[in-house]
C-alpha positions as CSV (number, residue, x, y, z in Angstrom):
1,X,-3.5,-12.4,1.4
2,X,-6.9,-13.9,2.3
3,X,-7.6,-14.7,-1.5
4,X,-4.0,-16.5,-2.2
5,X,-3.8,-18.5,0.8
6,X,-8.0,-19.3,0.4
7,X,-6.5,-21.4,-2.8
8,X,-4.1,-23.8,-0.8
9,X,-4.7,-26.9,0.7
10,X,-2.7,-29.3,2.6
11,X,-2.8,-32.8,1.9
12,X,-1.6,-36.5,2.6
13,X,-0.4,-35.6,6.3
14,X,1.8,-38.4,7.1
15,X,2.5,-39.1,10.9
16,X,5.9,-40.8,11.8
17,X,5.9,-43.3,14.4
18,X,7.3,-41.2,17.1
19,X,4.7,-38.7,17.0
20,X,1.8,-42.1,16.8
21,X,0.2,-40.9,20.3
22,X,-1.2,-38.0,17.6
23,X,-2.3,-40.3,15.5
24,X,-4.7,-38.9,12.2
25,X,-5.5,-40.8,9.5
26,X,-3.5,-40.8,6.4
27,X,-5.5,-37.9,3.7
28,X,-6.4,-35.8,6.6
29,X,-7.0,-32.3,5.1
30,X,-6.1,-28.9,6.5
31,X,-7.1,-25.3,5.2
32,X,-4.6,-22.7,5.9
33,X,-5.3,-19.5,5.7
34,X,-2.8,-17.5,6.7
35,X,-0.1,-17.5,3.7
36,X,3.4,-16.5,5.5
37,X,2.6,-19.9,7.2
38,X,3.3,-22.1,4.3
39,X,6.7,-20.3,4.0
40,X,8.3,-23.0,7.1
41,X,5.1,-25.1,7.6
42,X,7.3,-27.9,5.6
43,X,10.1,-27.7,8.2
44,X,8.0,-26.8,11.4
45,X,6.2,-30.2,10.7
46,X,9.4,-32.2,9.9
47,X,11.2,-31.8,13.0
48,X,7.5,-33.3,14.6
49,X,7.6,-36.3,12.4
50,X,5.5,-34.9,9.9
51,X,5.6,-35.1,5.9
52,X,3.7,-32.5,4.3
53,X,2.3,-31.9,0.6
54,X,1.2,-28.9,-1.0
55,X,-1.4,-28.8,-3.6
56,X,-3.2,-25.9,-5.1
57,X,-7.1,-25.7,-5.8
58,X,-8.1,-24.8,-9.7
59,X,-10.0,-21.3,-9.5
60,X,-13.0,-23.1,-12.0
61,X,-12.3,-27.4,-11.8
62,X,-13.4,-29.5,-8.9
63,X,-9.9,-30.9,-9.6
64,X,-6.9,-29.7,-8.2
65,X,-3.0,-29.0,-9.7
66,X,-0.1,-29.5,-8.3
67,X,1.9,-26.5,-7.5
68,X,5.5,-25.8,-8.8
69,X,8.1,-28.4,-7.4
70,X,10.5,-26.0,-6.9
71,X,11.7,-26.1,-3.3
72,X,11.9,-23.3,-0.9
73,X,14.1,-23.4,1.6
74,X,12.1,-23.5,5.3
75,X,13.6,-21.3,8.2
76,X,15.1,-24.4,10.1
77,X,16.8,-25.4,6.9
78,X,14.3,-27.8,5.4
79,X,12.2,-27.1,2.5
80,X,8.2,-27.0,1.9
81,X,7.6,-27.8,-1.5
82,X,5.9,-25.9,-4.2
83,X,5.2,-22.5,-1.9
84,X,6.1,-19.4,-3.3
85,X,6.4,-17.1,0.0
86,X,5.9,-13.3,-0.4
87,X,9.1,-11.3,-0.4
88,X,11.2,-10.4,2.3
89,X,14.0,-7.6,2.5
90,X,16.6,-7.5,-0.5
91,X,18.9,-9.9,0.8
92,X,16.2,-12.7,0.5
93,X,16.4,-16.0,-1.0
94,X,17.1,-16.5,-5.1
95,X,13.9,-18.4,-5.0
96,X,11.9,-15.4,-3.5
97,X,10.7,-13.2,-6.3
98,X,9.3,-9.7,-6.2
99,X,6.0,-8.6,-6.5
100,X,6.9,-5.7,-8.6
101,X,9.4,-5.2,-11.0
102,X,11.1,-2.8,-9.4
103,X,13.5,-2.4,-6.0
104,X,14.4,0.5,-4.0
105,X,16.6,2.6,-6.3
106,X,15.2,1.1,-9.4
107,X,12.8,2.5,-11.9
108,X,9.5,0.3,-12.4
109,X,6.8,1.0,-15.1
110,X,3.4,0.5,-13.6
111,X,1.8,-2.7,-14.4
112,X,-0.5,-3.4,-17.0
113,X,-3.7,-5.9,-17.1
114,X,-5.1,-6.8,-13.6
115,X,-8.9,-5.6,-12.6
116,X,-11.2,-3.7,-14.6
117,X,-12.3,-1.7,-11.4
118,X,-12.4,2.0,-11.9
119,X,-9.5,4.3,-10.3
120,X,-10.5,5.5,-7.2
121,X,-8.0,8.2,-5.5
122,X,-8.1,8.9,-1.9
123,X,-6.6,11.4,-0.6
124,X,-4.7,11.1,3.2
125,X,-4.6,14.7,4.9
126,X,-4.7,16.6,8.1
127,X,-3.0,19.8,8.4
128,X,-2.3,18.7,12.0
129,X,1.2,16.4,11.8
130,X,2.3,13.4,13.8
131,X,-1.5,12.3,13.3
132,X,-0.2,8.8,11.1
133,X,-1.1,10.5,7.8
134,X,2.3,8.6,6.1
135,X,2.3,5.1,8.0
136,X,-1.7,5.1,6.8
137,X,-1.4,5.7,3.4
138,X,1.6,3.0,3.1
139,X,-0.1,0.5,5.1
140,X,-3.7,0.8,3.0
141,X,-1.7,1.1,0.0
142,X,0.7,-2.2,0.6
143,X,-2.5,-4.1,1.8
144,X,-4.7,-3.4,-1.6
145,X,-1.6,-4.5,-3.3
146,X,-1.6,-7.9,-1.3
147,X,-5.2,-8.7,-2.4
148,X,-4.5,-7.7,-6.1
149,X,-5.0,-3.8,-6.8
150,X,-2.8,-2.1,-8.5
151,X,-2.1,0.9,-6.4
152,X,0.3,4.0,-6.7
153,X,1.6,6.1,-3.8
154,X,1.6,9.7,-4.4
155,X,4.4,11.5,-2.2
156,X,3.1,14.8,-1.7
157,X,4.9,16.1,1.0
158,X,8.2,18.1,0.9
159,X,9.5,16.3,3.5
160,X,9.3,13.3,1.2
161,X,8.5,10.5,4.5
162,X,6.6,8.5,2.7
163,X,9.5,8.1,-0.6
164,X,11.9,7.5,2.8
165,X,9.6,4.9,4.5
166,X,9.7,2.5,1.3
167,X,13.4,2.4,0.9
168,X,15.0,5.7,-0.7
169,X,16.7,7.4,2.4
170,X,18.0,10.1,0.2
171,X,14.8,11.3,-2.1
172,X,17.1,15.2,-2.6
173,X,19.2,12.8,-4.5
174,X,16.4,11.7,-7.0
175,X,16.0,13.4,-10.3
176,X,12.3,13.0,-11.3
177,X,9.7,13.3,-8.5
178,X,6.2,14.9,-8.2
179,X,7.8,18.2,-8.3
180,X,9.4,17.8,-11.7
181,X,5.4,17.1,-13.2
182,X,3.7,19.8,-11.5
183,X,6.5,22.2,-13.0
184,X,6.2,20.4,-16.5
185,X,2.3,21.2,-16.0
186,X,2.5,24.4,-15.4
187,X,5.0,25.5,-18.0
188,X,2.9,23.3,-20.5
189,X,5.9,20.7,-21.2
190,X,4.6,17.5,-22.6
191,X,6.4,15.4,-20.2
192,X,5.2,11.9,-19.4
193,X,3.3,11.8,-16.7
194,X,4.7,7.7,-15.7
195,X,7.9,9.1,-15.6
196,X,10.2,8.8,-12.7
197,X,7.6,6.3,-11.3
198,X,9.5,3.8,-8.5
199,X,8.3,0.4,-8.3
200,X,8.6,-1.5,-5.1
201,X,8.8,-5.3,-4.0
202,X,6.2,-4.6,-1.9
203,X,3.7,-4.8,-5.0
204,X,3.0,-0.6,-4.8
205,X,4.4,2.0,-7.2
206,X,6.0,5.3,-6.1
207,X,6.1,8.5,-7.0
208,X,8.7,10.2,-4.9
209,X,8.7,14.2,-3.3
210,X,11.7,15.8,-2.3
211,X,12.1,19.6,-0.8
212,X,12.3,20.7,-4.6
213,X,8.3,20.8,-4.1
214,X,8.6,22.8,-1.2
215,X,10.1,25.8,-3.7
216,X,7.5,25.5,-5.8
217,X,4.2,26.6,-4.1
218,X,4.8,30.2,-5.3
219,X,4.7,29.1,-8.5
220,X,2.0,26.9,-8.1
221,X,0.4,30.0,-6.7
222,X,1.2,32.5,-10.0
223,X,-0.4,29.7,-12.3
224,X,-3.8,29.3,-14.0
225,X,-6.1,26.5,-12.6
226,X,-3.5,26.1,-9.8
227,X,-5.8,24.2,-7.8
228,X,-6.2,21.4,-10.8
229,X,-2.4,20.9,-11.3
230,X,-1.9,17.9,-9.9
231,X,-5.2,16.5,-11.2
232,X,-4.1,17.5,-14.7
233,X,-0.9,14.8,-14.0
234,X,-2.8,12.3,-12.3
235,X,-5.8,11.6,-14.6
236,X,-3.5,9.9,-17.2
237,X,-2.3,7.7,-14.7
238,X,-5.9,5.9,-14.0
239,X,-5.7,3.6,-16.3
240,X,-2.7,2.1,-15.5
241,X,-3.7,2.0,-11.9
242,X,-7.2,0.5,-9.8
243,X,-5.9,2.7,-6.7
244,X,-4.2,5.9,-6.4
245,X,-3.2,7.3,-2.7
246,X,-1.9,10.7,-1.9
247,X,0.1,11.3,1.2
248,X,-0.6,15.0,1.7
249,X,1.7,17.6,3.8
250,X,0.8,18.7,7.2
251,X,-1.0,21.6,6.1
252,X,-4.1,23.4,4.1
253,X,-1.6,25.2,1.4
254,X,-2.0,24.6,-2.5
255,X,-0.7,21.5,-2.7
256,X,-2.8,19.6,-0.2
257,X,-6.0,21.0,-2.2
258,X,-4.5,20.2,-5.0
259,X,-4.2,16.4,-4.0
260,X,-8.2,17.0,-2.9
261,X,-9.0,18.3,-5.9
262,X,-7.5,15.3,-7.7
263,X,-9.4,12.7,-5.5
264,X,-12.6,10.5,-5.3
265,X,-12.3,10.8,-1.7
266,X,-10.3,11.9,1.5
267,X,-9.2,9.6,4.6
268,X,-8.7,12.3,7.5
269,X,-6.4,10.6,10.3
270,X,-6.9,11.4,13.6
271,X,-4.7,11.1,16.6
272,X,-6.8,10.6,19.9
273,X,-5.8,13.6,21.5
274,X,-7.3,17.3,21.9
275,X,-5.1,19.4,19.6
276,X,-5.6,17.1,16.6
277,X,-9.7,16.4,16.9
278,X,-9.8,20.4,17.4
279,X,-8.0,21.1,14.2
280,X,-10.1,18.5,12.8
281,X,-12.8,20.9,11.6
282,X,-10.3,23.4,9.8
283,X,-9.7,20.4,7.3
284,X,-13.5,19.3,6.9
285,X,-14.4,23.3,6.3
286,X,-11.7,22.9,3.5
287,X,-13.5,19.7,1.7
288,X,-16.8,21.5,1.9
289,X,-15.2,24.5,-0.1
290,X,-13.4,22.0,-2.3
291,X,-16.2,19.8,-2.6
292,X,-18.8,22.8,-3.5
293,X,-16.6,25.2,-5.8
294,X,-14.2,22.5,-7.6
295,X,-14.7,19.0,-7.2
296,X,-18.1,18.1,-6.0
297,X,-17.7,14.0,-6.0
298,X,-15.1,14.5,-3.1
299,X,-16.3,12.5,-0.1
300,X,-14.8,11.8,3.5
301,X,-14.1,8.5,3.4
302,X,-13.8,8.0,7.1
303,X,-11.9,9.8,9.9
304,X,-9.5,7.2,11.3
305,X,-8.7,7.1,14.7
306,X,-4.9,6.8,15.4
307,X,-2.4,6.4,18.4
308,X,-5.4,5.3,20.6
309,X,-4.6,4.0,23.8
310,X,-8.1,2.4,25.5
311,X,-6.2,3.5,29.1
312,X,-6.4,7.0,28.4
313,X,-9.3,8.5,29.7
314,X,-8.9,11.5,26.9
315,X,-8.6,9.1,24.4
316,X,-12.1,7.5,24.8
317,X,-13.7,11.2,25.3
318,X,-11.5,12.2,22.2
319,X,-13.0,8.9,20.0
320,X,-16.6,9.5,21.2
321,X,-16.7,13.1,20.1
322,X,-15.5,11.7,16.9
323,X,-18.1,9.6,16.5
């Protein structure tokens, strides 16, 4: 958001005579950068007396271009010209496009191009639940997407929160999800591994989980190199992508260290309370083993402190132990 907005500049500000106590000269300048601004900075201006134009600096002139003259239509019912605004929910304006090429409901193929970054996959566990595990990795992952990375969002969680939290209420009624791969892996099917990838107008892909995965842990259990399953899937899928996240389930079964065996790294979310900084060590125990016998680039990330109120005496106690 930083990067796009660093690129706009506001000139020619053009005082009206009943706003002339505030009187600037006529090419003042301005540097936004906050980018959801310039969505109604047209109309919030207007109704003040103010004309406003939008141009757009040129990533390698000293000159500048003018940005599209297509007008978007401001909150108050005016319009700011030349302002694409990032997407809003699916009843938005015509004008607004999205990011990806997929909505809720829609199959999206992942994006080609972009970066030339390495894949990095993380990882998002704790076998302790209501720590933040799901709202973390759908927050990181929608904020790489904002600054340009191409990032898929790995549901592996029966439960399938994080396929409900971007828009598909009913993932049981979805016919390719994470489930449908590891079981293609495992029997040996050549399946393609984009398959049944979601794309969202948020700019992040999605592959979804549904309780199907719940049935197949057994499975999981009865096959060779079951801890390397998921990795077998994923490792296709790094080129397409610059960041792949994996919402892990609430506990240390096969699947969860089979989304640690697939990663670069692990992000271990921590709720500042006692239960969930006790069980805290369980989960680091389970990288070491990981980390020593299967995939020894595995790091720790960070531990992320979540649900921290500065009130609480427990809280701080909880945080400094952390640290």
């Amino acid at each position: 958001v930083i990067t796009q907005a660093s690129q706009y500049i506001v000139t020619r500000i053009r005082f009206e005579p009943k706003t002339a106590d505030f009187y600037k000269t006529p090419r003042q300048t301005a540097v936004f950068a906050i980018h959801p601004l310039l969505e109604s900075i047209g109309s919030h201006w207007k109704k003040r007396g103010i004309s406003v134009q939008f141009q757009r600096l040129r990533p390698k002139s000293s000159g500048r271009e003018r940005l599209s003259s297509n007008p978007i239509r401001g909150r108050g019912g005016e319009t700011a010209r030349g302002v694409t605004p990032a997407c809003g929910p699916p009843a938005a304006s015509p004008n607004c496009k999205p990011i990806s090429s997929g909505l809720p409901g829609r199959g999206a193929s992942p994006r080609k191009g972009g970066s030339n970054m390495p894949c990095k996959a993380i990882a998002v566990a704790n076998q302790k639940g209501g720590t933040g595990k799901t709202a973390t990795t759908l927050s990181l992952g929608v904020a790489l997407a904002r600054r340009g990375r191409r990032v898929l969002l790995v549901d592996t969680d029966p439960q399938g929160d994080l396929t409900k939290s971007l828009g598909w209420a009913d993932p049981d009624s979805i016919a390719t999800t994470v489930a449908t791969h590891i079981a293609a892996v495992i029997e040996g099917a050549d399946e393609d591994p984009r398959a049944g990838i979601l794309g969202h107008r948020e700019g992040v892909d999605l592959m979804p989980a549904n309780i199907e995965l719940a049935g197949l842990e057994m499975a999981v259990f009865m096959a060779m190199s079951r801890e390397r399953i998921l990795k077998t899937w994923a490792e296709p899928l790094r080129a397409d992508y610059d960041y792949i996240l994996f919402d892990c389930a609430p506990t240390l079964g096969i699947i969860p260290v089979n989304a640690l065996v697939a990663a670069d790294g692990v992000i271990i979310p921590v709720s500042a309370e006692y239960l969930p900084a006790s069980g805290m060590a369980g989960l680091l125990k389970t990288v070491g083993r990981v980390r020593r016998q299967i995939n020894p680039g595995l790091s720790v990330e960070g531990i992320l402190v979540t649900l921290y109120d500065s009130r609480n005496n427990l809280a701080r106690d909880v945080e400094r132990a952390i640290r």
